[in-house]
N, C-alpha and C positions, 0 to 999 in steps of 0.2 A: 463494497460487499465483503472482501476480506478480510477488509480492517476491524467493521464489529462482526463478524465472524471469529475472530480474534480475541477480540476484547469480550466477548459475549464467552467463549468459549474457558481460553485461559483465566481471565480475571475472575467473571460469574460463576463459572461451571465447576472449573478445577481449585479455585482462592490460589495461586501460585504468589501474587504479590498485590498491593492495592493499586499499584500504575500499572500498566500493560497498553501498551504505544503499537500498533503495527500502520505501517507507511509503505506505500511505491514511493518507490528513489530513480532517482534520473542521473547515472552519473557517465558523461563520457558518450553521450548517447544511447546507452544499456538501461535497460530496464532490471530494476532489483526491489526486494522487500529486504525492511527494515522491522526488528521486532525489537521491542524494549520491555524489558521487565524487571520493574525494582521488587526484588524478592530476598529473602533469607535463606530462600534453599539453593541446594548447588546446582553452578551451572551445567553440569551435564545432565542432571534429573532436570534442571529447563530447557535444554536443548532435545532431549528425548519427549515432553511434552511438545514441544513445539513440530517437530518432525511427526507425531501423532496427528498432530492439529491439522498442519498441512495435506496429509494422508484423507482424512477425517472430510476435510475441502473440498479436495481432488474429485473424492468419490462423490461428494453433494453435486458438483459440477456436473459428472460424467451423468450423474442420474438426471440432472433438468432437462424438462422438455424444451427441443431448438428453440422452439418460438420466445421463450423464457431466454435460454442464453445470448438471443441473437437483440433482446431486448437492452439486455444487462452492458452487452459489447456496443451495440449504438449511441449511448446514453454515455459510455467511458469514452469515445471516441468523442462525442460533440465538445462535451468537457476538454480533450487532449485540444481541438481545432479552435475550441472559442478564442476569441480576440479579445484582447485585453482591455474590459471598460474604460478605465481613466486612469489618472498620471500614479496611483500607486500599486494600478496593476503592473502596470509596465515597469516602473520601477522593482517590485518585485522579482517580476520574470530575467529582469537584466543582473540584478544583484544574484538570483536564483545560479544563472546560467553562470556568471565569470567565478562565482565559488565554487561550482562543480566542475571547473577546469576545460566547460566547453563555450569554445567563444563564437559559435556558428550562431548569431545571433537571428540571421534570417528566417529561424525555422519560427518563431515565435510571433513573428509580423504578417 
């Protein structure tokens, strides 16, 4: 939901650059966002967009109805817990894990 929120947002909305990337990142066990954006303008005029955006998020959040967030948050969750269909999910997920420097591999099985 954030991601084209993002993309919708920055790329569509604002025209900041024609790529605009937003990603949850897993590093270390931490949950983080990653935002990319190939642009010509400077980066603290994109970082002050992006800080907007986020705000902009926030409040879309605060204002859904439970029953909507609790939708949104089940649907992330299955996604986190699904098992890995076949040999390049798994491969994925193991290559995934030992590049982000976390070797707790059992969380994924």
């Amino acid at each position: 939901m954030l991601s084209a929120f993002a993309k919708e947002q920055l790329r569509t909305q604002e025209q900041l650059g024609y790529t605009v990337k937003a990603q949850m990142k897993e590093i270390n066990s931490r949950g983080g966002l990653v935002i990319f954006i190939r642009s010509e303008r400077h980066p603290v005029y994109l970082e002050s967009r992006i800080e907007a955006m986020l705000e902009k998020f926030y409040r879309l959040v605060e204002a859904m109805p439970k029953k909507e967030f609790h939708q949104y948050r089940n649907t992330i969750r299955s996604s986190i817990l699904e098992k890995q269909r076949n040999l390049q999910e798994t491969t994925d997920f193991y290559l995934k894990t030992i590049s982000a420097g976390f070797y707790d591999f059992s969380q994924g099985i």
